[in-house]
N, C-alpha and C positions, 0 to 999 in steps of 0.2 A: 261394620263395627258399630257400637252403642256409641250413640254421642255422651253419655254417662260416663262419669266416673266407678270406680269399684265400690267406691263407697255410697255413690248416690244408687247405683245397681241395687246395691243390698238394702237400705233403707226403702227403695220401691219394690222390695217383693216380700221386706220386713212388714211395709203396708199394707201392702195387698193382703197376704195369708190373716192380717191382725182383722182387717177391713172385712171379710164373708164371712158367711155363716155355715152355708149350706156344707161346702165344701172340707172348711177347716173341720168342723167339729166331729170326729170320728163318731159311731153309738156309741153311747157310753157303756157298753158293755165291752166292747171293743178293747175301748182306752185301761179299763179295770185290769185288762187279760194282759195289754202289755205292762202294765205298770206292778202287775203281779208274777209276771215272768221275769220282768228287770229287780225285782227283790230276793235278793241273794235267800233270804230266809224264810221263804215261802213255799209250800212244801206239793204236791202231786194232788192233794185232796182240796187244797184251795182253788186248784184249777181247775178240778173237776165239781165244784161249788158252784162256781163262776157259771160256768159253761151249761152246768145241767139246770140251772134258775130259769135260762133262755130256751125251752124247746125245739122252737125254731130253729136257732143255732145249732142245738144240741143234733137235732135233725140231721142241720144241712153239714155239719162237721164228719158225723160217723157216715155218712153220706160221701164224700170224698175218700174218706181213710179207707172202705169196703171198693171201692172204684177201679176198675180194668186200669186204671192212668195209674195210680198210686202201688197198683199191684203186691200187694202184700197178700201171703199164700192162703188165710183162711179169715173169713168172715170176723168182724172186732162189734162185737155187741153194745158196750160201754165206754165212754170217756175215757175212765179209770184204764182200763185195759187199753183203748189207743196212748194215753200217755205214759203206761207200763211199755211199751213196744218202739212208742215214735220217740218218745221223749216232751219235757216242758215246752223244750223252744218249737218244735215241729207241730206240736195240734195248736200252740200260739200263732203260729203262722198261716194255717190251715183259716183257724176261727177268723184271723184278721180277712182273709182273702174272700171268705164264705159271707161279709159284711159288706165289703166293699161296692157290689154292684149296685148298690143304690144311689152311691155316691154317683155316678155315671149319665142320673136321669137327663132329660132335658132335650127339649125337641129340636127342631132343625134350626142352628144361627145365621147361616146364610145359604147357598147352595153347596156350597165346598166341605160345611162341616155341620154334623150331626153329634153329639155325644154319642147315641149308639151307637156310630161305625168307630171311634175312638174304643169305646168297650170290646167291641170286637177287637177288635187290633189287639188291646189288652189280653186279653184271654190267650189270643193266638201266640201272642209275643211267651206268655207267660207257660204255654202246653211247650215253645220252643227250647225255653232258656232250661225247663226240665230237661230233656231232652240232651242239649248240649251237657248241664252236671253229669247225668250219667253215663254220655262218654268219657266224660274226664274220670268217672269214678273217686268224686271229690266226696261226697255223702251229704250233700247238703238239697236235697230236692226240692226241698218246702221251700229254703230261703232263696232258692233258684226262682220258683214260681212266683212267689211271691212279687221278687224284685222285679219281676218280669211284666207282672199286671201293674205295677203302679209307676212303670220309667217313665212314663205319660204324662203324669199324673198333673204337673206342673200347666198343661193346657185348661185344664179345670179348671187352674185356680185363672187363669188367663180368662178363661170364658166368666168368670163372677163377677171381676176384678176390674175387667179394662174389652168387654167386651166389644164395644164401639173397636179398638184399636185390632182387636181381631178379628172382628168384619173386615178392617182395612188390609189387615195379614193376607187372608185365605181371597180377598178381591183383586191381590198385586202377586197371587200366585199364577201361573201358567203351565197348562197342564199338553201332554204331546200324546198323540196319537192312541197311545199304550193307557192312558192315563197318569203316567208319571209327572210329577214337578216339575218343571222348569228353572223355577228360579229356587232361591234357599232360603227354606222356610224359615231356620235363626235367623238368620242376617235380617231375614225381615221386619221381626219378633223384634231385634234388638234396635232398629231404624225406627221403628213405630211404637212399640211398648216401651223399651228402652230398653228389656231384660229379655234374653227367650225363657222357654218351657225348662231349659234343666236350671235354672234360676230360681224357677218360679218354685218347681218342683222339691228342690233340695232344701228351701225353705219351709216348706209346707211339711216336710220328714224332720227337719230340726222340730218344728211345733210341736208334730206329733211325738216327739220323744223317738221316734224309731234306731232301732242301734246306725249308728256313723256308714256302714256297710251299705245299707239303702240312701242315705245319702251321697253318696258316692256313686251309687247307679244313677239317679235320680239328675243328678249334676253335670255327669258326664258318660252319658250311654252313646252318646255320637263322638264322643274322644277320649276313651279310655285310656290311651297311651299318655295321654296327660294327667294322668295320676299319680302320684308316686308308688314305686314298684308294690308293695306290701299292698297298697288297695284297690288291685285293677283288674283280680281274676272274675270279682262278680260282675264289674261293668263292663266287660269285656265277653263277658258270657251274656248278657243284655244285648250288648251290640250288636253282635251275630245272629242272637233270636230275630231282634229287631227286625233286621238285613233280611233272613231267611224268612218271614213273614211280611214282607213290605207290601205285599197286593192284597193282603187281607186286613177288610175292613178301613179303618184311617188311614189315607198314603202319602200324605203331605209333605211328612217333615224330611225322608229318603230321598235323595236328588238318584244319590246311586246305591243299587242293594247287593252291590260285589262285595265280598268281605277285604279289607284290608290284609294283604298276606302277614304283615307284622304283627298284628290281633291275632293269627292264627300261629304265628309261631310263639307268641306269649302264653298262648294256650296248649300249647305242644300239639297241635294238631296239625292235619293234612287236608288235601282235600278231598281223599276218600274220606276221611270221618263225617266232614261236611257233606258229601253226598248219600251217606248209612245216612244222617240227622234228618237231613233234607226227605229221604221217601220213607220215615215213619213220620213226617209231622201232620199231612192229613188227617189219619187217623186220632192224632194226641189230640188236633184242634177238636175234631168230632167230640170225643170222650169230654173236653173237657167246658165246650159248649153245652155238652147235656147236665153237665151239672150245675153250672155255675148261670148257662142261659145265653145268647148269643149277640145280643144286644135288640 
């Protein structure tokens, strides 16, 4: 447990996200895209405004959307046309995702942790959580993915912020045979930082404006069932990615990568669905390494 209170918790991760730079500050084209998606009155040609100013972007966007992972049936030439098909919030989500890996840079902080095997994990987590959406057949891919790459996300701000104290984190971890943790990587977070990563995390999504939904991953991807019922299908779809990707890239924060049977009957699933998820996810990770980069 944190020797902190809840309110001194939040006032130190209020700090922190206020305190970096690197971290907090999305590209400001990024920030444009949500804050023109979150305007009710803002129309399909301002997105693709936005979007087509950036090349690169614009590249790495229809780049995803034409992608064996995304699988939509013929070739999309233009912005305009993926938002005619995906919709506003889906190439907003794409574009945030297709920005994000820069956020990740940063060489090795101790032997234990590197940002790129964090990215990795990201990626992996994020080819999984698709994945699980469309077992459920809920329609929501993107914000699947999405949520998936940045449940992390909250270590980042940890490595800007209080880096000294996460050297301390990853030096009182204990790692078995397998490479698995030993000991628990919050508990530790919260002994030594004062705050863990879905702390850190779910403050750094308030900053960014992102809808409540990625906060809610971000906060509680390791205990979904502590959410209240209306906000736990995405972080619970995070969980399981999590879980199902636990030996890829980052493996710290997973003592155990069994799924909790209650997660899966919140999700109406089984553990055949889990085992269909489980031997396409190679392949998702592959696909979606090639695009996005593997760390």
């Amino acid at each position: 447990m944190s020797t902190l209170s809840v309110e001194e918790q939040n006032a130190l991760v209020e700090t922190a996200v206020k305190g970096i730079s690197h971290i907090a500050t999305l590209p400001e084209i990024t920030l444009k895209i949500i804050s023109l998606v979150e305007d009710a009155s803002s129309t399909a040609q301002d997105l693709h405004d936005v979007i087509s100013n950036d090349p690169a972007l614009c590249s790495r966007v229809l780049k995803v959307v034409n992608s064996a992972f995304y699988g939509l049936p013929r070739q999309i030439g233009s912005i305009n046309r993926a938002i005619v098909l995906l919709g506003l919030n889906a190439v907003k989500n794409i574009a945030i995702a297709a920005s994000l890996s820069k956020l990740f840079k940063g060489g090795e902080l101790c032997p234990q942790f590197a940002a790129r095997d964090l990215w990795k994990h990201s990626i992996a987590a994020a080819a999984a959580a698709k994945l699980v959406c469309d077992e459920l057949k809920l329609g929501l891919p993107d914000e699947a993915f999405l949520a998936g790459l940045i449940h992390d996300i909250g270590i980042m701000v940890e490595l800007q912020a209080h880096p000294d104290g996460l050297v301390e984190v990853f030096g009182a971890i204990e790692f078995d045979e397998e490479g698995r943790p030993t000991r628990d990587m919050l508990e530790l977070e919260r002994t030594i930082i004062g705050a863990d990563h879905q702390r850190f995390g779910a403050a750094l999504c308030d900053a960014w404006k992102f809808p409540k939904s990625f906060t809610y991953v971000t906060s509680h991807h390791h205990d979904p069932l502590e959410l209240p019922r209306a906000n736990r299908t995405l972080a619970a779809i995070v969980y399981m990615a999590d879980r199902l990707t636990a030996d890829s890239g980052f493996r710290a924060d997973v003592l155990d990568p069994s799924i909790d049977p209650a997660v899966l009957e919140e999700l109406g699933m089984s553990a055949m669905h889990v085992e269909a998820i489980r031997s396409r996810i190679p392949a998702a990770i592959e696909e979606v390494e090639n695009l996005f980069g593997g760390g």
